[in-house]
Legacy VTK file of the C-alpha trace (Angstrom):
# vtk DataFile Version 3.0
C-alpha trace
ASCII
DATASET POLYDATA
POINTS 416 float
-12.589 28.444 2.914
-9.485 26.444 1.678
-10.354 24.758 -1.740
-8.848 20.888 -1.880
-7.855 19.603 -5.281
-10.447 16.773 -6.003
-8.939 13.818 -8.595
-10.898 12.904 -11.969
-9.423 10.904 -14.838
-9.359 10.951 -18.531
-8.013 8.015 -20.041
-7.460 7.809 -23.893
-7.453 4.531 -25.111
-4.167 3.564 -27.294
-2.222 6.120 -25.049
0.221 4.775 -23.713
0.021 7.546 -20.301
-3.170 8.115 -19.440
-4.089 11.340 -18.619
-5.481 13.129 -15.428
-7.133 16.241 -14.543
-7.782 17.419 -10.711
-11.372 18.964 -10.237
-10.046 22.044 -8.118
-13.654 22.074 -6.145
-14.948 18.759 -3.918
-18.379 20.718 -3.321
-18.348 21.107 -7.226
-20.186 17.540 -7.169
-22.267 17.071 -4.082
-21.701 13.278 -4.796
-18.058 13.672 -3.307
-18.633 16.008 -0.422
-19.308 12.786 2.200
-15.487 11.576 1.727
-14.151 15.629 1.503
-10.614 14.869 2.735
-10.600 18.226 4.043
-13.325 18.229 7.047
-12.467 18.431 10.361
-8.860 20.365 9.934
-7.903 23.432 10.782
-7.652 26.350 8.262
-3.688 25.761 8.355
-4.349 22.051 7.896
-6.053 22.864 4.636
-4.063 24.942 3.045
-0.934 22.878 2.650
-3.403 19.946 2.108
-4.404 22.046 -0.767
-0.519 22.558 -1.800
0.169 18.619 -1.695
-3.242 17.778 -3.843
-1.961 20.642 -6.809
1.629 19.704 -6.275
0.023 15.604 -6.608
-2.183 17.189 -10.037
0.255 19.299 -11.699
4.009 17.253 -10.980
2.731 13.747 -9.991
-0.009 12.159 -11.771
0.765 13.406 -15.375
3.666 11.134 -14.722
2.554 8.303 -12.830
2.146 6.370 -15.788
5.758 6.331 -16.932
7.375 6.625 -13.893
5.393 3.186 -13.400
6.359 1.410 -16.941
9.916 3.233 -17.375
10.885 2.656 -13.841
12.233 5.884 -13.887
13.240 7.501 -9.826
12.092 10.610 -10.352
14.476 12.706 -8.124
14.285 16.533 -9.423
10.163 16.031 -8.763
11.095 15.205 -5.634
13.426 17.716 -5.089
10.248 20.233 -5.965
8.266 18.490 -3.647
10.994 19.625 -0.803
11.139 22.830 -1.794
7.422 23.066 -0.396
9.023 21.424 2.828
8.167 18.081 2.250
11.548 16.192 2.526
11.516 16.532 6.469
7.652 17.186 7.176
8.081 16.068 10.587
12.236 16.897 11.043
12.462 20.143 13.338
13.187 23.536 11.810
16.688 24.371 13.160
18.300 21.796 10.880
15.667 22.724 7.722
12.820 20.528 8.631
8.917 21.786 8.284
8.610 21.210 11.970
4.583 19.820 11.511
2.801 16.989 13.610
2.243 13.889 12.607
-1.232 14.450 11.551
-0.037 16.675 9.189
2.599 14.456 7.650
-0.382 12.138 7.113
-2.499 14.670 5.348
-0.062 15.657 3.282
1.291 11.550 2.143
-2.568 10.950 1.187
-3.066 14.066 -1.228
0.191 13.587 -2.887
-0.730 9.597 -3.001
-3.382 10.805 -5.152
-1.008 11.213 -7.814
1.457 8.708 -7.392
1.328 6.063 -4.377
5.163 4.985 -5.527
6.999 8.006 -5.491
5.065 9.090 -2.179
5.457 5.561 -0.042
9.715 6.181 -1.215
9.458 10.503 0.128
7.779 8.929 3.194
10.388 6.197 4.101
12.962 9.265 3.394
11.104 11.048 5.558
11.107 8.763 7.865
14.673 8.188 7.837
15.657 12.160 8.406
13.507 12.109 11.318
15.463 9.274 13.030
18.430 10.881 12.531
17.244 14.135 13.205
15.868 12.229 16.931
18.218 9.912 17.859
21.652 11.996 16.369
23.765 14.106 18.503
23.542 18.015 16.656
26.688 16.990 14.834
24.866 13.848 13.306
21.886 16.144 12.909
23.652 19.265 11.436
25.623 16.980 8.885
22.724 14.934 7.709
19.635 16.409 7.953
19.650 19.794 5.738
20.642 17.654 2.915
18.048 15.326 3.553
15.080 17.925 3.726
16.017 19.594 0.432
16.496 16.053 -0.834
19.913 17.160 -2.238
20.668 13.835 -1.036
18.290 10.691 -0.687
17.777 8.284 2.294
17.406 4.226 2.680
16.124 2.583 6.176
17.848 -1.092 6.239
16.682 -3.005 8.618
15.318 -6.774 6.576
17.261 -9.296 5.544
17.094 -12.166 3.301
16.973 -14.291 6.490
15.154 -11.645 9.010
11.762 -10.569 8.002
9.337 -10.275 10.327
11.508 -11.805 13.041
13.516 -8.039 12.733
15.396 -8.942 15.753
17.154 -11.773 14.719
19.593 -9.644 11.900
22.882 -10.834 11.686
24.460 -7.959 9.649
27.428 -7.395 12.196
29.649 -4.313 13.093
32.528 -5.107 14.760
34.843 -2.094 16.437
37.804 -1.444 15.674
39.305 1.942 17.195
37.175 4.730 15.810
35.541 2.625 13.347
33.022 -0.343 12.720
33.319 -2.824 9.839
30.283 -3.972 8.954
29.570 -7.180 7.181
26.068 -8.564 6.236
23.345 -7.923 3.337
20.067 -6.208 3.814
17.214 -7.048 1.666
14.550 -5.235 -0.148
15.727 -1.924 0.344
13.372 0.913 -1.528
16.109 3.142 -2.731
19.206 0.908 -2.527
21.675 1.898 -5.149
20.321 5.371 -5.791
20.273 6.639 -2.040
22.844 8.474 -0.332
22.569 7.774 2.848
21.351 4.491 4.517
19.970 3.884 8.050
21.444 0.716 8.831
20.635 -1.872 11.888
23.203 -4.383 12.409
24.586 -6.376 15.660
26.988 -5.352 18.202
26.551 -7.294 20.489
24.912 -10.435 21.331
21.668 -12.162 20.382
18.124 -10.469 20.065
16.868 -7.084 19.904
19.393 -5.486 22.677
22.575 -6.403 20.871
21.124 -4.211 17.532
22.614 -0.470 17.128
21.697 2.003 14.328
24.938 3.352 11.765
24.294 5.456 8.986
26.372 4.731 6.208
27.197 6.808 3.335
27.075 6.005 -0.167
30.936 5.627 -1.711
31.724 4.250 1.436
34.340 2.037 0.740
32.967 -2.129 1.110
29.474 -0.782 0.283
27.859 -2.060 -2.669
24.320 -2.943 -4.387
22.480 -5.957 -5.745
20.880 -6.015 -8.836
17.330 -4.151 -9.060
14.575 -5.864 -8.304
11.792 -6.424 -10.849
8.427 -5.418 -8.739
4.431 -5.600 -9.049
4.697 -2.241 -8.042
6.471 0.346 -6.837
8.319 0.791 -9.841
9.279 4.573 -9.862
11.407 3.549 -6.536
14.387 1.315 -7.398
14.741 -1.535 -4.612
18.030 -3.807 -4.048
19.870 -5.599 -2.121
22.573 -3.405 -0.187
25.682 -5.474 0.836
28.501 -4.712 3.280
31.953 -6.457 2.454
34.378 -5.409 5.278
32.596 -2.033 4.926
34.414 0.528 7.310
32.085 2.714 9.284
32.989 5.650 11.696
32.044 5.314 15.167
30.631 9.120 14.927
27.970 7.864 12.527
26.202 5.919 15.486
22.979 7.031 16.293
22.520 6.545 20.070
23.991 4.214 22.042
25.156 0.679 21.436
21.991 -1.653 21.975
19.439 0.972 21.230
19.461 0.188 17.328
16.543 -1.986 17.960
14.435 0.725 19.591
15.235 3.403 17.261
14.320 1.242 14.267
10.842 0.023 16.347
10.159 3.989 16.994
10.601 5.074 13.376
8.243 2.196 12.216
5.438 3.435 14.481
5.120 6.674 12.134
6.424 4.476 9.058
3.313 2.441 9.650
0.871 5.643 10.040
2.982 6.663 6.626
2.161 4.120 4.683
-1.652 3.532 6.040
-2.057 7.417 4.904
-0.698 6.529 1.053
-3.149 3.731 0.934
-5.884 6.264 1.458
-4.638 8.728 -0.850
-4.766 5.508 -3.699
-8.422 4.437 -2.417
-9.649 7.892 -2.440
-8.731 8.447 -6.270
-10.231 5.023 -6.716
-13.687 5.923 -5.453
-13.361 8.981 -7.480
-12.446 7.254 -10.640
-15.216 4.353 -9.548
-17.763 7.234 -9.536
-16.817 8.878 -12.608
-16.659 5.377 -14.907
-20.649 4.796 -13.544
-21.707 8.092 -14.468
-20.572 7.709 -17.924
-19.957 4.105 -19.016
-23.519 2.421 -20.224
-24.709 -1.273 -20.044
-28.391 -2.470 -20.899
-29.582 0.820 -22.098
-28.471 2.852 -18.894
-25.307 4.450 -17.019
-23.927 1.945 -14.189
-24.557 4.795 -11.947
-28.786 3.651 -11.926
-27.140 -0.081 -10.815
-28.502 -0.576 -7.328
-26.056 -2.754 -6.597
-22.996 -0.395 -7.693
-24.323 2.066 -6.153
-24.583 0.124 -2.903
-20.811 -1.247 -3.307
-19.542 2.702 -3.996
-21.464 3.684 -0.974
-19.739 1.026 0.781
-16.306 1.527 -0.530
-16.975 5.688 0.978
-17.477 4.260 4.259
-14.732 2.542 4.791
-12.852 4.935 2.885
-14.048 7.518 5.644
-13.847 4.941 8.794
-10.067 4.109 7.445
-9.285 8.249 7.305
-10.529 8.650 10.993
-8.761 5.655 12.316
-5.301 6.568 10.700
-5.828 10.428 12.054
-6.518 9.390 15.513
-3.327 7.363 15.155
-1.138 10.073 13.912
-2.410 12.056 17.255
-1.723 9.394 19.595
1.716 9.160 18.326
1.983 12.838 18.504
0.813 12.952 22.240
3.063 10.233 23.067
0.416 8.445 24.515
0.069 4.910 25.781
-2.407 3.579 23.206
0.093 4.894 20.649
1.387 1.735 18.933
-1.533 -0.077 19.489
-3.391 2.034 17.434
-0.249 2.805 14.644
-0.719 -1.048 14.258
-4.207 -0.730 14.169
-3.867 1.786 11.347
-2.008 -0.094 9.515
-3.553 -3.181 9.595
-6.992 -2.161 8.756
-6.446 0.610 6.720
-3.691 -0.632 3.970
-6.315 -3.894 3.630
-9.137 -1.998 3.344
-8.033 0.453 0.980
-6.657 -2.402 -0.868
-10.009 -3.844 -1.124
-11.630 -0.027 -2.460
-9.011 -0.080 -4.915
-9.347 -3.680 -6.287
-13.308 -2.889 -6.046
-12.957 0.071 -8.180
-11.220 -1.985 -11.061
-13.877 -4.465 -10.873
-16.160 -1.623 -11.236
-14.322 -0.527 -14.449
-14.227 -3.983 -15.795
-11.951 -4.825 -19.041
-10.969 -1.626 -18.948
-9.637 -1.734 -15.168
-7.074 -4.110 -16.492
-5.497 -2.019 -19.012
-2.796 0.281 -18.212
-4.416 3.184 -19.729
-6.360 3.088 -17.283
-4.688 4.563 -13.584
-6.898 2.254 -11.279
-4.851 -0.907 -12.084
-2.032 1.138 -10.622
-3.201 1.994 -7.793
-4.005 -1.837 -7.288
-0.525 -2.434 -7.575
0.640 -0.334 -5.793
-0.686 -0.328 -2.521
-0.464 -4.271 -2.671
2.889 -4.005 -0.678
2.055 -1.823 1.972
0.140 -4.838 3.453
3.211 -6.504 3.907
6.362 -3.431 4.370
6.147 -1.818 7.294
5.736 -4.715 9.440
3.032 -7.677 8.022
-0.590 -7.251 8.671
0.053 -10.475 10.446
2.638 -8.607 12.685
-0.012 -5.663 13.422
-2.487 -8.727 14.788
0.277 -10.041 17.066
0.962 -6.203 18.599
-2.689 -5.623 18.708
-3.111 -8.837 20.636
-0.053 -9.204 22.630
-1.411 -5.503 24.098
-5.010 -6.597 24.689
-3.649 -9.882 26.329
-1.199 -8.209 28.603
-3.974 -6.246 30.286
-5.686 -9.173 30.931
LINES 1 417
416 0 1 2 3 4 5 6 7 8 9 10 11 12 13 14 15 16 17 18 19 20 21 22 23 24 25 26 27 28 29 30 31 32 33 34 35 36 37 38 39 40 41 42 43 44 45 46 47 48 49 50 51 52 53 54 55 56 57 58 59 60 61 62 63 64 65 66 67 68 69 70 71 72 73 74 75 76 77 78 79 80 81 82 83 84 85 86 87 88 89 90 91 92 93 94 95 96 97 98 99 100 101 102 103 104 105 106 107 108 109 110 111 112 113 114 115 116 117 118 119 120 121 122 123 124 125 126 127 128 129 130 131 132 133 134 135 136 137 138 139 140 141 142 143 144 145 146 147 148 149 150 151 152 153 154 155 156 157 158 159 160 161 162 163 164 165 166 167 168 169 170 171 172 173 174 175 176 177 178 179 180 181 182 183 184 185 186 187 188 189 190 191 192 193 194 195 196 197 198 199 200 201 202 203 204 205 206 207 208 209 210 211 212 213 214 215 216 217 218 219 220 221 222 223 224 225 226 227 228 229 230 231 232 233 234 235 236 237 238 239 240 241 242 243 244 245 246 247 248 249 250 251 252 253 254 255 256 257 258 259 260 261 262 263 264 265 266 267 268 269 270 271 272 273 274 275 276 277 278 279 280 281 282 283 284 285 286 287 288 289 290 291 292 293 294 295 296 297 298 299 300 301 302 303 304 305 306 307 308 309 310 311 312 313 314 315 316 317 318 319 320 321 322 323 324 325 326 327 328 329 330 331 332 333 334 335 336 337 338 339 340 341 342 343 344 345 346 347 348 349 350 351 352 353 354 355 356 357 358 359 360 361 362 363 364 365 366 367 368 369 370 371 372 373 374 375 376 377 378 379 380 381 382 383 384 385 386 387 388 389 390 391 392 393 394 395 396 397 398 399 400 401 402 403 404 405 406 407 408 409 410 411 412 413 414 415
């Protein structure tokens, strides 16, 4: 039976990176056994599981901390990372892709959350970025871009907000006007994760005329000449992924870097958000499930009124509860992930579903398990105020949680 890395912290007090050590056995507690992120896969399934929680242990978390307070990108971790085929998890294999589902894209994002939800959310928008090209591009597109992209020898950015087009995606106004065998692009795009230290950048922009039809997809390629970057943004989180504005100034585009068809921009960027969303719902559970741990682990040791918080009725009630939805959360983003797979009707319906319940409830284990911590949740030493951080954003990227309710309803209403 395939052994799953299980998280634990140390943290030192007047350190300024805490350290952490990965409990190589869930069964090794029975405590932890009920949230075993490892039940109900296949033998295949768990073993690169397993690789993504050591990879998380060993190159992620001993770093989190500093990747966090330097704001440091950390690339060649990344670039380790791919070399276990996780820069194109779901991109096929004839252009160096790992070929998997997207269940197992989503097993993989939550065990390497569990050692830093930053670096993870940025390998999953990359991700999700190859596999749009690697999609929607003709085999030139996909043959030029992609093998890059898996070994992450080169670094992807999706653009599709701007500083006046949020939530209301359709209503960009970055243009690209043709001119012969070229576009030139002129517009800004707004919090891009990546911007400035990408290579290559999925861009939406208008073609044609108003609203969602009149949106096509270019990639664009750093050193491109009219391209250029606003300054980096200062972030709650997030910080080992730089974010900026990316601007276009006249910025000349070939027509050959068109994915699909004028007017399908729209649809390609809608598609790729559908797994985006199941993405980022699967690094929220990665951050909740080290939080329980950590939870756990600060009530079996820290004392108050003569005994361990662990013989607090109440905690114990409030870590049971966090487990459950910890658990409930896992299901619902899995049975996502296979809907999208199957291509099945229910299939954004339930990626909004994800998203929406998942990324708040994990939010709320998270911000539980610092409460649980007290003082000491609110230092830095201390990796559960990270997490916290975080996974803040992923209740708004991705499409807003308010978005997810208008998808979810808008499909319940339709069938009325």
């Amino acid at each position: 039976m395939a052994v799953v890395g299980r998280l634990s912290r140390i943290a030192r007090l007047g350190s300024n990176i805490h350290r952490w050590i990965f409990n190589k056995n869930l069964k090794s507690r029975g405590i932890a056994s009920c949230i075993d992120p490892s039940y109900g896969l296949t033998d295949e399934q768990k073993e690169f599981q397993k690789v993504a929680f050591d990879f998380a242990a060993n190159e992620m978390a001993p770093h989190m901390a500093e990747w966090d307070q330097k704001e440091i990108f950390p690339v060649e971790a990344m670039r380790k990372a791919a070399h276990l085929g996780f820069g194109g998890i779901y991109v096929q294999p004839d252009v160096g892709g790992s070929g998997l589902s997207r269940l197992d894209t989503s097993i993989i994002f939550e065990a390497l959350s569990t050692g830093c939800v930053s670096t993870t959310a940025y390998m999953s928008i990359h991700n999700m970025c190859a596999w749009m090209i690697d999609t929607f591009g003709n085999n030139e597109q996909r043959e030029k871009f992609c093998p890059d992209l898996c070994t992450m020898e080169k670094f992807a950015s999706y653009c599709l907000t701007e500083p006046g087009s949020g939530s209301d995606a359709a209503s960009l106004l970055t243009s690209a006007q043709r001119k012969g065998d070229h576009y030139i692009l002129n517009g800004s795009k707004a919090f891009i994760s990546g911007g400035g230290d990408t290579d290559v950048y999925v861009v939406m922009c208008r073609t044609g005329g108003k609203g969602p039809k009149g949106i096509s997809c270019l990639v664009v390629e750093k050193g491109t000449s009219g391209l250029s970057f606003g300054k980096k943004e200062r972030k709650v989180g997030w910080n080992s992924q730089p974010t900026r504005a990316v601007i276009f100034e006249d910025c000349t585009v070939p027509v050959t870097n068109r994915l699909g068809e004028e007017g399908q921009g729209f649809n390609i960027a809608m598609r790729g958000l559908n797994g985006g969303r199941i993405n980022i719902a699967s690094c929220s559970l990665g951050a909740a499930h080290a939080s329980v741990l950590l939870a756990r682990d600060h009530m079996l040791v820290r004392k108050q009124f003569g005994e361990t918080l662990a013989n607090n009725q109440f905690l114990q009630f409030k870590l049971a509860e966090m487990a459950t939805k910890l658990v409930a959360s896992r299901l619902l983003v899995r049975e996502a992930a296979t809907a999208l797979q199957e291509n099945r009707p229910d299939a954004v319906s339930l990626c909004s579903m994800a998203k929406l319940f998942v990324t708040d409830e994990c939010f709320n284990i998270c911000n539980q398990a610092l409460q649980m911590h007290g003082g000491y949740g609110y230092l830095k030493d201390y990796a559960v105020q990270q997490f916290v951080r975080d996974i803040r954003v992923h209740q708004i990227l991705e499409g807003t949680n308010e978005v997810m309710r208008m998808i979810i309803s808008r499909n319940l209403l339709s069938e009325s």
